[in-house]
N, C-alpha and C positions, 0 to 999 in steps of 0.2 A: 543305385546303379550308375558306373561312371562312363558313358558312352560317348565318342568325341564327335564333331564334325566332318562329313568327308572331306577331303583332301578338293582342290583345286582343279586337279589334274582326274580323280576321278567324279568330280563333275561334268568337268567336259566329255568325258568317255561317256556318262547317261545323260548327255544334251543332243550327243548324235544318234546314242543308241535308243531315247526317247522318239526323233523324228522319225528314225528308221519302222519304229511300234507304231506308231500315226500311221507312216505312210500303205503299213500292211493292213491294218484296222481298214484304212481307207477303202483300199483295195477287196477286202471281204464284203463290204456292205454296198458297195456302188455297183455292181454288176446286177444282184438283184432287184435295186429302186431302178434300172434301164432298162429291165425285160419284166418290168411289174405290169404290161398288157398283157401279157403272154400267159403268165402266172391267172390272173385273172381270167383271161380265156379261156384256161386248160378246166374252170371252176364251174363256168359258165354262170355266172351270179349279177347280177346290180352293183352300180356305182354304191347304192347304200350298204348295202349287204357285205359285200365286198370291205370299207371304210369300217364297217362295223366290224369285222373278222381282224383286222391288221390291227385293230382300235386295241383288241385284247392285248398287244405288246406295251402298251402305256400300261396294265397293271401289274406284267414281268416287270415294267423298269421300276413301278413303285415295290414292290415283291424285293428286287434284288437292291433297290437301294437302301431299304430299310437294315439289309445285311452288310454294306457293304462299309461303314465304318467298322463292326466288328470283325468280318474277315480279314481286312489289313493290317489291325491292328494285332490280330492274330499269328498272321504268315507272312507281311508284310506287301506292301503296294508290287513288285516287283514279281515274286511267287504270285499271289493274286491276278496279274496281267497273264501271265504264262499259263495257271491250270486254265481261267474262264476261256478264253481265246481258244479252247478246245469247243466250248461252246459256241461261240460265235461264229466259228465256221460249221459245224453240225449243221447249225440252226440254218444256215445261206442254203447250206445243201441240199437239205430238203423242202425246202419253197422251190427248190424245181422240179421236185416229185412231187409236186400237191398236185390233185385232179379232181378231187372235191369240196366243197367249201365249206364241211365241217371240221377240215383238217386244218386250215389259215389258221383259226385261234389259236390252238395250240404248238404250232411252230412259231406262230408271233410271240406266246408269253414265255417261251422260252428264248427266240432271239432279244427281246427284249431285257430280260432279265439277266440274261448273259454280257450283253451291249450295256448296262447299264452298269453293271460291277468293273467293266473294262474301263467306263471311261472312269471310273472315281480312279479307279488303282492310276489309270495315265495322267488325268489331272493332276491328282497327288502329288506326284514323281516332278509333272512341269512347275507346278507351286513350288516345289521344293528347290529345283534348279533355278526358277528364276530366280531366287528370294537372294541363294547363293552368289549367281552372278551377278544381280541388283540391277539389271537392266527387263522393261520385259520383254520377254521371249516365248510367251504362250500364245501369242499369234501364231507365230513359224510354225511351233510347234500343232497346230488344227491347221496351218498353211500345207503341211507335209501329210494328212490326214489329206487333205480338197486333193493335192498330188496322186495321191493312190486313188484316190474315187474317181479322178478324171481318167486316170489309166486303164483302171477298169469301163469306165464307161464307154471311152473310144473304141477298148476293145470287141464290147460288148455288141457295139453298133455295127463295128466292122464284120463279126463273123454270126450276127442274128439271122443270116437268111441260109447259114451254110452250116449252121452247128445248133443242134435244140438246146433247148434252157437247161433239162436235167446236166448233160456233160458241161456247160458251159461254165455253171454254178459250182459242180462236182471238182471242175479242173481250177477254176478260179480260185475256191474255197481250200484248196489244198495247199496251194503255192503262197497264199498269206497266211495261214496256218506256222505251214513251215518256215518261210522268214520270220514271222513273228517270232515263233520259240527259238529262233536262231539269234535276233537284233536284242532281244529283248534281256540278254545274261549281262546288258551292260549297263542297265539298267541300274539306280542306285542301292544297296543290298539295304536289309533288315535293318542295320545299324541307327541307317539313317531316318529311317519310319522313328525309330525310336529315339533316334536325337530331337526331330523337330516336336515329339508329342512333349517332353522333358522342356524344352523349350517353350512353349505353351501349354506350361500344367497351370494356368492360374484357375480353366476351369477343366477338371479331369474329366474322364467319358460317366462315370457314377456321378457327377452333380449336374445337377440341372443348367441349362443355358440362360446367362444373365437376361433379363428380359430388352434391356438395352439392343443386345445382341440378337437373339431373338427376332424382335423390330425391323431391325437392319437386313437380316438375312431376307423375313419375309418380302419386304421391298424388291431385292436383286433377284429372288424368285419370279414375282410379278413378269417383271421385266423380261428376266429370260425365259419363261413360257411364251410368251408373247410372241418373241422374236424365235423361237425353235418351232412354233405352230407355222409361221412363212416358210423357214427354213427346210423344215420335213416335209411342206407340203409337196415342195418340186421333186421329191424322191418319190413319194407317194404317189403322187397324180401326174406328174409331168408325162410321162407315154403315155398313160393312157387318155389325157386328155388332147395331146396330139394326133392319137391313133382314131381316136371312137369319134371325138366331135371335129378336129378338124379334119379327122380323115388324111391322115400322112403314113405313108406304109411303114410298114415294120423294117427296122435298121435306120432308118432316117427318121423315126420318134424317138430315138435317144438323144438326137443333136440340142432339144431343152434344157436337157439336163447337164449333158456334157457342155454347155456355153456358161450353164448356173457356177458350175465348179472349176473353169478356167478364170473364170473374174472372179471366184472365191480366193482362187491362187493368187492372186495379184494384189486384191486385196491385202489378205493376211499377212503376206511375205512385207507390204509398205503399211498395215495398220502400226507393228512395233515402234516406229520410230514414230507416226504420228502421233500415238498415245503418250512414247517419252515427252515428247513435246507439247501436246497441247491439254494432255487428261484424258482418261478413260470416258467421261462425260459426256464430253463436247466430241469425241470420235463418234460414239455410240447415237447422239442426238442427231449426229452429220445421215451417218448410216443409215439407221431407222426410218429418216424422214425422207432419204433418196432411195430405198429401195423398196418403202412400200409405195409410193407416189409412181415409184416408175412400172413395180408391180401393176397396181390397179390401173395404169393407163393400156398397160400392153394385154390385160384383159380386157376391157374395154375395145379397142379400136378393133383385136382379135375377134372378140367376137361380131364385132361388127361386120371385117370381113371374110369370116369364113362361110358363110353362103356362096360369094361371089367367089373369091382367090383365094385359095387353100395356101398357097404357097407364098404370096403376102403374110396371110394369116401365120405363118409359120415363122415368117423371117420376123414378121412384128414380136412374135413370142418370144423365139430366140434372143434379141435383142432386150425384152423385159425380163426373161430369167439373166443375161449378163448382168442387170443392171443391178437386181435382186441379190445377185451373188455377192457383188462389188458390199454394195451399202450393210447387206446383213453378218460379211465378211470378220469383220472384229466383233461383233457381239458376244456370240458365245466364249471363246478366250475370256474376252472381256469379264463377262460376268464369273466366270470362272478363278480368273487373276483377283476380284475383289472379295469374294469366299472366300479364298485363301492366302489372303493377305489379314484379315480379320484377327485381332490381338487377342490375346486372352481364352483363345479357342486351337484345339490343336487341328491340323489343314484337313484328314479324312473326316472329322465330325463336320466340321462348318461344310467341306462341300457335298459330304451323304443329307446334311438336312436339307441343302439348297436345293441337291438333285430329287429328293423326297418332294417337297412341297411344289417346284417345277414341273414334274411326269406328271403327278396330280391332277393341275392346272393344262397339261399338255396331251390329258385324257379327255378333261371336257372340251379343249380344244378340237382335237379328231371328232370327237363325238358331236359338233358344231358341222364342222365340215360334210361327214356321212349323211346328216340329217338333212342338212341345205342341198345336199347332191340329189338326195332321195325327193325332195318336194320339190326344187326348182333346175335340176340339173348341176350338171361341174360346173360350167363356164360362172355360173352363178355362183355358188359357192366357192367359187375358189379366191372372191373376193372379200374373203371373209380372213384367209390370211394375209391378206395384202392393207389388209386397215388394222389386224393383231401389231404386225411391225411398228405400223405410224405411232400405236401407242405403245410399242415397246421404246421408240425413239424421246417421247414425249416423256414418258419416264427417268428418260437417263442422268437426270440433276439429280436422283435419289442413289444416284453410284459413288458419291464422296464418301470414301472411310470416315472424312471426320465427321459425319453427321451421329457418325458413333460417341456417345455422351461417354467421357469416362466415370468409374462410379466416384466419390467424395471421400 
């Protein structure tokens, strides 16, 4: 089968219409981790209970990653972003009709699994356009992702006191929906799934992964669980550990989260050009080791003053999810960009294994977290993602492609 490269020109048509998918993705998922006290309330459950129920979406993303190099390879990265994304907003929707707490699980292992076929199909698509344009551009691209999450969350905050969750999630979940399947036709076609696997047939999906490779990939795993257990934590817990222990009203517990994802912005948008320059390595080592240090201080002094000044305690947070944002800002691209830069491997296998052995690792992570909530409280556990990062940072010399031996 003789299938050519796309064209130039319709690269650039799915480099826009790639950010355009980010930034509705964004936008579906971030209005829910900003009324995630609310969600919780309507449950009436425990910090653990509660971690333990959401926890179930780590085994949808293991579930749906295990699919999700076959489906692409199937229908292609492009159709694959288009049906799931029906999924992903279902899934947003009905976390505002939860009212019991044996209903979370099951809305989790399906937004999870739906979330997790999303992003292989979108990373895909970004590997491929970088690779094309030869500069990289999967920062922007999760830069335009942080865009629609902050959108939704400002939103979120703005009309929490004057619109409930169910409509909020209902209306939000519709309108990235529909853009998505609207941004998303420009997206690269089948063709090119099937160019770059042609391209990287030295090993096909039927033979096994060199163990060289293998090796490698497990490493970039490590790493990026590490640093998505900080990352997720601020969706996951940010309100409600504003709400319950610092005691900050509803509408004004989003501002966490929404500070984490303006300095994500900022980040991403200037990580590309520092990675051209200095390596994925040393961005990632910079990263890690500034936003969990800035992490665990701003728990730290937080807790110290939320007895006395709630609203110190607040501004202190705020200021440590920016800072959180900022540092952990390149990571995932990052780890993403080097999965699928990997030779000899075609880009949806190398990044379905990464993302497989990652949720994994980013299961017993959550389940880290629930347990520490349950026996010592949030404020306590939540330092538990904030030392995952450090040694996600500490990891990042194991990001050189060339550590990869070629075989003899």
């Amino acid at each position: 089968m003789n299938v050519t490269a796309p064209t130039s020109e319709r690269v650039q048509r799915a480099k826009w219409g790639l950010r355009a998918t980010f930034f509705f993705l964004g936008v579906a998922v971030a209005a829910t981790s900003a009324r995630f006290a609310e969600i919780k309330g309507h449950a009436h459950t425990s910090d653990a209970i509660f971690g333990y129920s959401i926890m179930v979406g780590n085994l949808g993303s293991i579930f749906g990653n295990f699919f999700g190099s076959r489906l692409s390879r199937n229908i292609g990265t492009r159709r694959t972003a288009q049906l799931i994304m029906v999924g992903v907003a279902g899934s947003q929707i009905a976390y505002g009709f939860v009212n019991r707490i044996w209903e979370i699980p099951f809305v989790a292992f399906v937004a999870g699994a739906s979330y997790s076929l999303m992003n292989i199909a979108c990373n895909a698509q970004g590997s491929m356009i970088q690779e094309s344009v030869g500069r990289s551009l999967m920062p922007s691209f999760h830069g335009s992702w942080s865009i629609g999450a902050c959108t939704a969350s400002l939103m979120a905050g703005a009309i929490a006191k004057y619109v409930s969750v169910e409509w909020d999630l209902l209306g939000n979940s519709l309108i990235a929906l529909f853009g998505c399947l609207v941004v998303s036709k420009t997206l690269l076609p089948f063709s090119a799934d099937q160019h770059d696997a042609m391209k990287n047939s030295d090993t096909p999906h039927h033979l096994p992964i060199p163990i060289e490779i293998k090796n490698f990939i497990w490493m970039v795993a490590i790493g990026s669980f590490l640093a998505t257990i900080a990352e997720t934590s601020v969706g996951d817990w940010s309100s409600i550990y504003l709400k319950e222990d610092l005691h900050i009203p509803i509408g004004i517990n989003t501002l966490g989260y929404t500070c984490f994802v303006l300095a994500q912005i900022i980040g991403r948008f200037s990580a590309g050009r520092l990675i051209d320059r200095y390596g994925i390595p040393i961005v990632v080592r910079i990263g890690g080791l500034l936003g969990g240090f800035g992490y665990l201080a701003g728990l730290i002094i937080a807790n110290i003053e939320r007895t006395h000044h709630h609203y110190t305690a607040l501004v202190v947070m705020c200021i440590s999810y920016a800072i959180l944002g900022f540092g952990v800002s390149p990571m995932p691209p990052s780890y993403v960009s080097v999965a699928g830069s990997i030779p000899r491997i075609p880009t949806a296998r190398a990044l379905t294994r990464l993302a497989v052995i990652a949720s994994t690792g980013f299961f017993i992570g959550r389940f880290m977290i629930s347990s520490l909530a349950g026996l010592f409280g949030l404020p306590i556990a939540l330092l538990f993602p904030a030392t995952a990062l450090i040694g996600s940072g500490i990891l990042a010399h194991f990001l050189d492609i060339k550590r990869i031996k070629n075989p003899a």
